[in-house]
C-alpha positions as CSV (number, residue, x, y, z in Angstrom):
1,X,332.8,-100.8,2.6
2,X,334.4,-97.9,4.3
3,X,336.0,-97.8,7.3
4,X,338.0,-95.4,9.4
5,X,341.0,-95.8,10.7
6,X,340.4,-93.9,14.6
7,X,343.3,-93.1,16.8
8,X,342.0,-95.3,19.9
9,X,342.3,-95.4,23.2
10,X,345.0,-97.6,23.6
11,X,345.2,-97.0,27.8
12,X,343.0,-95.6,30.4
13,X,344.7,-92.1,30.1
14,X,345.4,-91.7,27.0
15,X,343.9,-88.6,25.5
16,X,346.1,-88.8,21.8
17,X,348.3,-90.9,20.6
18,X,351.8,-90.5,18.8
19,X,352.0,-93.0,15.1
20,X,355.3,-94.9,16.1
21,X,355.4,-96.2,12.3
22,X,352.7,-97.6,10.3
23,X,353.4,-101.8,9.7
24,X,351.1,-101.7,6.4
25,X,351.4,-99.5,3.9
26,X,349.3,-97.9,1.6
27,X,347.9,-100.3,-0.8
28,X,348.0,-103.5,1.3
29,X,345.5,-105.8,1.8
30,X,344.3,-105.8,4.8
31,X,342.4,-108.5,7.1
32,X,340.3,-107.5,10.2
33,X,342.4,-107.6,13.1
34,X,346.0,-107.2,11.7
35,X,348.1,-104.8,13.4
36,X,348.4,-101.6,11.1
37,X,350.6,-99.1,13.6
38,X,352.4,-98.8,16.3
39,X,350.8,-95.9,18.7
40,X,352.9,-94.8,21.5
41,X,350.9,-93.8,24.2
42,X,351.3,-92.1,27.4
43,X,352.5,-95.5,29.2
44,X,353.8,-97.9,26.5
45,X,353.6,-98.6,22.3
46,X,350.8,-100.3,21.7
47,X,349.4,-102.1,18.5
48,X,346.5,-100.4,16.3
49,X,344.9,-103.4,14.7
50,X,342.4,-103.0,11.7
51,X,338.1,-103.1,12.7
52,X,337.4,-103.7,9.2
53,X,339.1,-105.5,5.4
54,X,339.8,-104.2,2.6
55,X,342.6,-102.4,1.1
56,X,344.7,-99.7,3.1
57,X,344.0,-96.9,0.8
58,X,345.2,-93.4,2.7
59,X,347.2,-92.7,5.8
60,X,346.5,-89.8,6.9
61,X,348.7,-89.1,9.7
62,X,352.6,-89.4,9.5
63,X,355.3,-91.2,10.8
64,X,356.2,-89.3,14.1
65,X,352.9,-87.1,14.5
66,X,350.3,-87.0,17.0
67,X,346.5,-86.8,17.3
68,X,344.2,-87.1,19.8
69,X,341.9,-89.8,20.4
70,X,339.1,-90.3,18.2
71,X,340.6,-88.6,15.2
72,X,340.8,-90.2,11.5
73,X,344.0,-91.8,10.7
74,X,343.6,-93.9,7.8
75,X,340.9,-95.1,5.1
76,X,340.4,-98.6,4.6
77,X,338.1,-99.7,1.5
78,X,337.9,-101.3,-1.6
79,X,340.3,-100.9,-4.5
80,X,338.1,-99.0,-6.7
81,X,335.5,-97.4,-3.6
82,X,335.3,-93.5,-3.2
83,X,337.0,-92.6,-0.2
84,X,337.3,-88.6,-0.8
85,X,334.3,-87.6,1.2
86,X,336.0,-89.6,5.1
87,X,339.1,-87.8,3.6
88,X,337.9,-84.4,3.0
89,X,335.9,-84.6,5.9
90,X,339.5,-85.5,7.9
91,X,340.8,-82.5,7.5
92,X,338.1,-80.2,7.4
93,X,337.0,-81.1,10.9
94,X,340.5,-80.5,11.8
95,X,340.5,-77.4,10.1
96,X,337.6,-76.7,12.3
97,X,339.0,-77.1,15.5
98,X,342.0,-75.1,14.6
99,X,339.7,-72.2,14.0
100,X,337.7,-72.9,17.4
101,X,340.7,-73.3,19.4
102,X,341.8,-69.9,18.7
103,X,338.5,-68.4,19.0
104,X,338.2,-70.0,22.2
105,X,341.2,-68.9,23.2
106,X,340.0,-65.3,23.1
107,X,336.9,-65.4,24.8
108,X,338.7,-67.3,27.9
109,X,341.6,-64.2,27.5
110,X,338.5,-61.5,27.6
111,X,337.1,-63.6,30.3
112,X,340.2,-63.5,32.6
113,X,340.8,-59.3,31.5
114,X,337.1,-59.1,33.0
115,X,337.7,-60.3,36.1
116,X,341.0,-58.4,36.8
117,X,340.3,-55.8,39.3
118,X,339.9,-52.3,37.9
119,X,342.9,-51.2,40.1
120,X,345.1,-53.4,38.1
121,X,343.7,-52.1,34.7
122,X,344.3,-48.5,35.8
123,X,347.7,-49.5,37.3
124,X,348.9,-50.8,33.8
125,X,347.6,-47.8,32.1
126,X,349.7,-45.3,33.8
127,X,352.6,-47.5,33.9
128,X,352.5,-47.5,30.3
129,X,351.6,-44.3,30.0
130,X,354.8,-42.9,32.3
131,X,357.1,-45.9,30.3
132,X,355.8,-44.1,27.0
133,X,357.1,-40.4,28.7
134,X,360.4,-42.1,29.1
135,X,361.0,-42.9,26.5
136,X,359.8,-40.2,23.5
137,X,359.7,-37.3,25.8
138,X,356.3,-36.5,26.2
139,X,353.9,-39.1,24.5
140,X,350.4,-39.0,26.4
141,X,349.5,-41.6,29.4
142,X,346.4,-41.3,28.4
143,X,343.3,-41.9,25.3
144,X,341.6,-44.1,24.4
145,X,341.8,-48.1,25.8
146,X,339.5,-50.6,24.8
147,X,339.9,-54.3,26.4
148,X,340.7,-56.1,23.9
149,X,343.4,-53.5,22.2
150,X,346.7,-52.2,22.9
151,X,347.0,-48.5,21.9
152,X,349.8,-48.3,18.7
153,X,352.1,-45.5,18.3
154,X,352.4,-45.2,14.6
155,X,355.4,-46.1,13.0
156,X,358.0,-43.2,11.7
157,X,358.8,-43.7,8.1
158,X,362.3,-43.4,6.9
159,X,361.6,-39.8,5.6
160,X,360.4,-38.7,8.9
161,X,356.7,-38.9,8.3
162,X,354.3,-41.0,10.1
163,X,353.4,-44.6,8.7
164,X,349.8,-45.7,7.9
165,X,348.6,-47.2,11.6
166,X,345.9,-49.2,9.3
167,X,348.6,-50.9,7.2
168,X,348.6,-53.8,9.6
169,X,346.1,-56.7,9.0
170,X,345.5,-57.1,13.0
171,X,344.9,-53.0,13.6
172,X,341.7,-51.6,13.4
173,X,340.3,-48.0,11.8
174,X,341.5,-46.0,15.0
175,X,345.5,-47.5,14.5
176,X,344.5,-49.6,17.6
177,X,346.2,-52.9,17.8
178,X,343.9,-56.1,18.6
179,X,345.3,-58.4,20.5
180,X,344.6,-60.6,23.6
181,X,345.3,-59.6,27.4
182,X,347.3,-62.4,27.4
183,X,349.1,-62.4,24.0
184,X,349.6,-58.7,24.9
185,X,351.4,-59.8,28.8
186,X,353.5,-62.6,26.6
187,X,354.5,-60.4,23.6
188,X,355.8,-57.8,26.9
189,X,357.6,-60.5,29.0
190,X,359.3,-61.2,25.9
191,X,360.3,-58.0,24.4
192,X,358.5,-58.7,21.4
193,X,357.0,-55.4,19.0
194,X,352.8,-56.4,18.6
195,X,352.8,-53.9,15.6
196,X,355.5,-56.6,13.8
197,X,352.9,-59.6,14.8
198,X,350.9,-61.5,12.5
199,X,347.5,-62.3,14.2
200,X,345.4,-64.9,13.2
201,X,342.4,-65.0,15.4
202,X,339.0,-64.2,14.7
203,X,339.6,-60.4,12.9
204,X,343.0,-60.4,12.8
205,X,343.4,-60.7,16.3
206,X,347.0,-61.4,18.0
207,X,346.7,-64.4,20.3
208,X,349.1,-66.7,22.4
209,X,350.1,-68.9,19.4
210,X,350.9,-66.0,17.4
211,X,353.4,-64.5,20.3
212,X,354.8,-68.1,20.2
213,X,355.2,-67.9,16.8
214,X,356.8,-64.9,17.0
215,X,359.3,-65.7,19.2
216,X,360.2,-68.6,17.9
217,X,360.6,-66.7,14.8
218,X,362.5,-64.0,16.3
219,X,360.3,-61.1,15.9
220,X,362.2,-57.8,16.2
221,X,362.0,-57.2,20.0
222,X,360.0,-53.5,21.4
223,X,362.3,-50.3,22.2
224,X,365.8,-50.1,21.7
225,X,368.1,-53.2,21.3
226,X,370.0,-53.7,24.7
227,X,373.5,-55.5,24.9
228,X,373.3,-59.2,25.9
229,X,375.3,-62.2,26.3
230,X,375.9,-64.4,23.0
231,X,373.4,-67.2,23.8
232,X,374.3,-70.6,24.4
233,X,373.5,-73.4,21.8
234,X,370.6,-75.4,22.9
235,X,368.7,-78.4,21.3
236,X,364.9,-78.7,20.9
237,X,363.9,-82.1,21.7
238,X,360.4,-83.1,21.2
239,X,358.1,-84.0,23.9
240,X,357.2,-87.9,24.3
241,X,353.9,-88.7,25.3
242,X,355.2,-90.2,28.5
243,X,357.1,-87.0,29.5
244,X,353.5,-85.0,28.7
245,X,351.4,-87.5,30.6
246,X,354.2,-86.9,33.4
247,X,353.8,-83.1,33.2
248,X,350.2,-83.5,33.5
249,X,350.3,-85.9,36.4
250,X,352.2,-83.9,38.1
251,X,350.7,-80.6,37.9
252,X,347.7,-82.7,39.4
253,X,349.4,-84.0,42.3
254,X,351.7,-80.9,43.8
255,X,349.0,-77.7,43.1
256,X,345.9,-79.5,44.7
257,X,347.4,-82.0,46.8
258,X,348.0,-80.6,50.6
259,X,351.5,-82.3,51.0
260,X,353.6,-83.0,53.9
261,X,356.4,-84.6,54.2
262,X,357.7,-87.4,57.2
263,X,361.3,-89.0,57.1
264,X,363.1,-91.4,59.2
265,X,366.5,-93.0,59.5
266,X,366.9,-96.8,60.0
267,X,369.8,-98.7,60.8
268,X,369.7,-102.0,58.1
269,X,372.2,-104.0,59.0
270,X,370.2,-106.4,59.7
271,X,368.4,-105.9,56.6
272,X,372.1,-106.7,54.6
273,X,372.8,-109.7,56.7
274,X,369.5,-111.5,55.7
275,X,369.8,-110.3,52.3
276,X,373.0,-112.2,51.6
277,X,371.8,-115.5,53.2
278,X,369.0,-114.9,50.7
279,X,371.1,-114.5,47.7
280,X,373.3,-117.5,49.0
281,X,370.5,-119.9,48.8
282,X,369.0,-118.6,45.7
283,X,372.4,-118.7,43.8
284,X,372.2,-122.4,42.4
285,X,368.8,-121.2,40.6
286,X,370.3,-118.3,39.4
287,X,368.3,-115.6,41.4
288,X,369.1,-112.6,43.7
289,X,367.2,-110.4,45.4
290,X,368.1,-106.2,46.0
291,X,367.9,-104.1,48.8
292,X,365.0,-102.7,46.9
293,X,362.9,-105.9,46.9
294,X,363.2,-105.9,50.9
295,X,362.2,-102.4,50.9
296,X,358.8,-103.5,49.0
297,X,358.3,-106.2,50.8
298,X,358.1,-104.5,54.0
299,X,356.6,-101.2,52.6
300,X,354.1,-103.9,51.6
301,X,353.6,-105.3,55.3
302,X,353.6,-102.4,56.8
303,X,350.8,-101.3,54.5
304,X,348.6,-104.2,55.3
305,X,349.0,-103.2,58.8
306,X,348.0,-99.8,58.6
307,X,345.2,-99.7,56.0
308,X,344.1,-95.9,57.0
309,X,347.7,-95.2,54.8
310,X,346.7,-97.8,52.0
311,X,343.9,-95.4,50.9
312,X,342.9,-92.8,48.7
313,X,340.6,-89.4,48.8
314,X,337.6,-89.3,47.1
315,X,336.0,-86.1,47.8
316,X,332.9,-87.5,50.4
317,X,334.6,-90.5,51.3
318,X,337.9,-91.7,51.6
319,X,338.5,-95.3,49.4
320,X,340.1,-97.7,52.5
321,X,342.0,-100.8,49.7
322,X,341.9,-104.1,51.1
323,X,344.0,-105.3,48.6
324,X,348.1,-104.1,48.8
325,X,349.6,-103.2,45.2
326,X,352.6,-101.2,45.2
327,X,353.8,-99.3,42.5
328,X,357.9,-99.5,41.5
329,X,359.7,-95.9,39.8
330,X,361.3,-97.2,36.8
331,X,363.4,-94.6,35.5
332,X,363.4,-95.5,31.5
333,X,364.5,-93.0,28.5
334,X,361.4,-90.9,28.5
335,X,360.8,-90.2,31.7
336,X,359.4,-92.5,35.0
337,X,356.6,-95.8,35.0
338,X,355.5,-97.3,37.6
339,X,355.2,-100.8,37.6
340,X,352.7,-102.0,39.9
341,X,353.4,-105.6,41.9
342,X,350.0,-106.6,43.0
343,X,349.1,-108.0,46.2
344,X,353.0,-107.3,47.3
345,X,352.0,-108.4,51.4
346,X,350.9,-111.4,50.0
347,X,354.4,-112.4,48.2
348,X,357.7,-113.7,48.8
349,X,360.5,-111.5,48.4
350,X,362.0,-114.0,45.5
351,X,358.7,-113.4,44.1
352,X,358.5,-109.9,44.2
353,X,362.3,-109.6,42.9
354,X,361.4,-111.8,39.9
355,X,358.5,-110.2,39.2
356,X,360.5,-106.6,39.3
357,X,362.7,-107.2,37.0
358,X,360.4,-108.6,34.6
359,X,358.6,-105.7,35.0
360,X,360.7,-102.7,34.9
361,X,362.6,-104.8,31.5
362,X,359.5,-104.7,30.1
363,X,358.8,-101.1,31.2
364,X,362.3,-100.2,29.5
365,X,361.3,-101.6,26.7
366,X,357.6,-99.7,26.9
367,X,355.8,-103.2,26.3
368,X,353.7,-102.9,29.8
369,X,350.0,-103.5,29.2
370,X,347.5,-100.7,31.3
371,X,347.4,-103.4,33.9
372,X,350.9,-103.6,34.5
373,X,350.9,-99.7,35.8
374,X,347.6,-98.9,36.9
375,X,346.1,-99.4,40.3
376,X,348.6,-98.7,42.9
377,X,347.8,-98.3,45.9
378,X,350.9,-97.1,47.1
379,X,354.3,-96.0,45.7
380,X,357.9,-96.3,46.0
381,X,360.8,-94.7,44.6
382,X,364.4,-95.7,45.3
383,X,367.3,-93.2,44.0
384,X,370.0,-94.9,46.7
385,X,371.8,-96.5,44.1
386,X,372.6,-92.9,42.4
387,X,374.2,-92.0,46.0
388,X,370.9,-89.9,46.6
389,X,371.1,-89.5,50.5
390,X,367.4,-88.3,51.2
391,X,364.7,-86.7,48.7
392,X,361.1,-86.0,48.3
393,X,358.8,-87.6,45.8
394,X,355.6,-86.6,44.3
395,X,352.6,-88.3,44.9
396,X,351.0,-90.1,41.6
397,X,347.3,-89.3,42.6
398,X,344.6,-91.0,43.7
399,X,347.5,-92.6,45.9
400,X,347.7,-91.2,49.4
401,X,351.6,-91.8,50.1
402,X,354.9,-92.6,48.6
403,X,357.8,-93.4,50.0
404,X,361.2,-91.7,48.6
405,X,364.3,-94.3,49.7
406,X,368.2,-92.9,50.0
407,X,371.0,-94.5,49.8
408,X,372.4,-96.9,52.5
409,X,375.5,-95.0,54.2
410,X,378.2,-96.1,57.0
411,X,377.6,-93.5,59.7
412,X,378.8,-93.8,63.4
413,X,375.9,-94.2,65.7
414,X,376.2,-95.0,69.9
415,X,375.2,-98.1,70.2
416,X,375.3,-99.2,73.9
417,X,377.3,-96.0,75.4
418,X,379.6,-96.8,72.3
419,X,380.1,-95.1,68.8
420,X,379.9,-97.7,66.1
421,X,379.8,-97.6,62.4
422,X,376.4,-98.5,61.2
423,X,374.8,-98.8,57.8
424,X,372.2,-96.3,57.8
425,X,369.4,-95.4,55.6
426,X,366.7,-92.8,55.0
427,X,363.1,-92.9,53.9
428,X,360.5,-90.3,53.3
429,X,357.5,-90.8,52.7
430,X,355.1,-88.2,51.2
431,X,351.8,-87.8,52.4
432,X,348.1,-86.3,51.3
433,X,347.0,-84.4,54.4
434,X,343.3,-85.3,53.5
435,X,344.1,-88.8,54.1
436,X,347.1,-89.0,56.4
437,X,347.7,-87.1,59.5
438,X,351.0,-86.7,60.9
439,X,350.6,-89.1,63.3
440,X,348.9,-91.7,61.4
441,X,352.2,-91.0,58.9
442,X,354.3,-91.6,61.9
443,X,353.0,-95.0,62.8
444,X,353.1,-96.3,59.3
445,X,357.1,-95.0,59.5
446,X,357.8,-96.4,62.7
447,X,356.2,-100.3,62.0
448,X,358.3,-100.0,58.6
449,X,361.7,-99.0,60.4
450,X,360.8,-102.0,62.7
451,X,360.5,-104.1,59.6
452,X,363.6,-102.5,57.8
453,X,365.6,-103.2,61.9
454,X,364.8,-106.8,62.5
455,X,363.0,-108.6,59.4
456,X,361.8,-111.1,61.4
457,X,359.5,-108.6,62.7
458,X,357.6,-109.4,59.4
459,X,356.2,-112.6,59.9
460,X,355.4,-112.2,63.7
C-alpha cells in the first residue's frame, strides 16, 4: 500500500516546514511510527514519524529545502509497488502552483494599477516623457500606453540602424514591452533595462520574480553607467524558519497594533539585598536565582492584580485571562523564543528560576514542544545584562503588553534631602491602546515598582 509522506503541521503556526536531514534513507524498511526526518519548524525541530510501513522508496525533498505544509515529501510502499503516478503527481502539482503564483501575481499587479488615481498615471507619463527629452534630445512624451506595458524605444544596432522591437520574447507586435506595474516600479528603483529581462508570466510577461532574477543576476542597468563606489563584500545567509516566522510576527504586531509606550525607573536595592539571602540559602542545593527571575515573579503579581492588563483584544470583546502565564525572550542563534512559565503568580521564585533555565536550554537547543511557547499572556524581555539602559519591545500579538527591562545602574538619587548612590533600573512596558489606556498602564507600572521597591509588598 501506498502512502505519502506529507510535510505536517508540526506546531500551531507552522505554515512549511524546512527537512533538517532525513534519519532513513531510501530503501529502509520502515515501521509505522518511526521517526523518518527532522522538520525544523518555525519554533523548534521536530520529528516526522512514518503513518504507514513499508519500504522508503523516494524522497522527494532534500536535505536543507523547504515546503509548505501539506505537500509530498516522500513515497512509502512496497518493494516492487508502482509509485510513479504519487511521484509524477508531486511535482506536477508543484509545477502548477508555480505557474498560478505568477499568474496571480499579475492580476493583483493590474488590480493595484487600477486603483491608482488617474493623476498619478498621467504624472508618470509626462515624467517619463520629459526624462526621455533629456536624455535623446527630443524623443516624444507622448503615444501610445496601455496598462499593462511599458513603451520600448528600440534598440540602435551597432551599424546605426534600428533593432527589431519584436525580437524580445516579452514584447508584443507594437515593440511594446509587457510587464507588470510593479515589476515595471522594481526594474526602475533598481536601474535595471526591461528590454534585457526575461519574462516568464503568462505571455511572456515581466513580473516581480523576474526583476529579482535580474538583479540578482546583474542585468545591465537603464541609461548610462554612472560612477560608484566599489561595493563592499557581503554574505547571503539563508533565512531560518524561526527568523521568517519572526518577520511575520512582527509585521503583525507594529503595522496594526496602536502602540504606546509607558516606562519607569525603580530603585532595587532592596530587590539585590533579598536576592543574595535567596541565593545564600539555596547554595547547599546547588541553586540560584537572577535578577531576572524576581522581575517575573513580580511582573507575575502585579499581573494577577490588574487583570484589565493580563488580557487580549479580540475584535467584539476583549479576552480578560484568569490564569497568569508569562512569556521569557530567549535570545538563541536564529533569532528570539519565548518560553512561557505558566501560572508564574502562582510560583516560587526558586520555581520559576528552575524552570527558566530549563526552558530557555531547551529553547537553545530548539527542543521546546508548542506548549512550551504558546499561550502567554504576557511578555517580558530583559537586555540589562548586555548594558542595555532602556528600550522598547514589540508586542507578540494577541498579548496586550510587554515589558522591555534595562540594566541595573548606580545613579545618585536624594534620598532624605541627601544625594545617595542608588542602584537604579528601568522598565518599559509596551502597550495595545485597544486594551490598555494610559492610565490603566500606569497602575500596572506603579504596583510593579512597588513590588520591584520593597518585595515584601508581594505577599501582603
Amino acid at each position: 500500500m501506498v502512502t505519502k509522506v506529507h510535510m505536517e503541521a508540526l506546531s500551531p503556526t507552522m505554515e512549511e516546514g524546512q527537512l533538517v536531514t532525513w534519519l532513513k534513507g531510501e530503501g529502509d524498511d520502515i515501521s509505522e511510527g518511526d521517526v523518518l526526518a527532522e522538520i525544523e519548524t518555525d519554533k523548534a525541530t521536530m520529528e516526522l514519524v512514518a503513518r504507514g510501513a513499508g519500504v522508503l522508496r523516494k524522497q522527494l525533498l532534500g536535505e536543507g529545502e523547504t515546503a509548505e505544509v501539506g505537500a509530498v515529501i516522500g513515497v512509502i510502499a512496497d518493494a516492487d509497488e508502482d509509485i510513479s503516478a504519487v511521484v509524477d503527481g508531486a511535482g506536477t502539482k508543484a509545477a502548477e502552483k508555480t505557474e498560478g503564483a505568477a499568474a496571480e501575481e499579475a492580476a493583483a499587479d493590474d488590480k493595484a494599477e487600477e486603483k491608482a488615481p488617474a493623476q498619478a498615471r498621467a504624472a508618470g507619463a509626462m515624467a517619463d516623457g520629459e526624462g526621455a527629452d533629456a536624455h535623446d534630445g527630443g524623443a516624444s512624451p507622448g503615444g501610445a500606453r496601455g496598462e499593462d506595458t511599458v513603451q520600448r524605444e528600440p534598440a540602435e544596432a551597432e551599424d546605426g540602424e534600428a533593432a527589431d522591437p519584436g525580437a524580445d520574447a516579452s514584447a508584443d507586435g507594437a515593440g511594446r514591452l509587457r510587464a507588470s506595474p510593479l515589476a515595471r516600479r522594481l526594474a526602475e528603483e533598481g536601474g535595471l533595462d526591461l528590454g534585457a529581462i526575461e519574462g516568464s508570466g503568462p505571455g511572456g510577461r515581466i513580473v516581480k520574480k523576474d526583476i529579482e532574477r535580474a538583479a540578482e543576476e546583474g542585468a545591465a542597468a537603464a541609461g548610462p553607467a554612472r560612477p560608484s563606489a566599489p561595493a563592499a563584500e557581503a554574505e547571503s545567509v539563508k533565512v531560518s524558519q524561526m527568523r521568517k516566522a519572526i518577520a511575520k510576527r512582527l509585521v503583525q504586531s507594529i503595522g496594526p497594533i496602536p502602540t504606546f509606550y509607558l516606562t519607569i525607573e525603580a530603585d532595587v536595592g532592596r530587590l539585590l539585598e533579598l536576592r543574595g539571602r535567596m541565593n545564600a540559602r539555596l547554595e547547599e542545593r546547588g541553586e540560584k536565582v537572577s535578577v531576572n527571575d524576581l522581575i517575573l515573579k513580580a511582573t507575575a503579581e502585579a499581573l494577577r492584580r490588574h487583570p484589565e492588563v493580563n488580557a487580549s483584544w479580540r475584535g467584539d470583546t476583549i479576552e480578560r485571562y484568569g490564569r497568569v502565564h508569562v512569556g521569557v525572550a530567549v535570545a538563541i542563534d536564529d533569532g528570539l523564543i519565548t518560553p512561557v512559565v505558566r501560572d508564574a503568580d502562582r510560583k516560587g521564585v526558586a520555581e520559576i528560576a528552575r524552570e527558566v533555565r530549563e526552558l530557555a536550554g531547551r529553547a537553545r537547543d530548539k527542543k521546546l514542544a508548542p506548549d512550551e511557547y504558546q499561550g502567554a499572556t504576557f511578555s517580558v524581555s530583559n537586555l540589562g545584562m548586555f548594558g542595555i539602559q532602556e528600550f522598547t519591545a514589540i508586542i507578540n500579538p494577541p498579548e496586550a503588553g510587554i515589558l522591555a527591562v534595562g540594566a541595573v545602574e548606580e545613579k545618585p538619587v536624594v534620598v532624605e534631602g541627601e544625594v545617595v548612590i542608588r542602584p537604579r533600573m528601568r522598565v518599559t512596558m509596551s502597550c495595545d491602546h485597544r486594551v490598555v489606556d494610559g492610565a490603566m498602564g500606569a497602575r500596572f507600572l506603579t504596583t510593579l515598582r512597588d513590588f520591584l521597591e520593597d518585595p515584601m509588598m508581594m505577599v501582603l
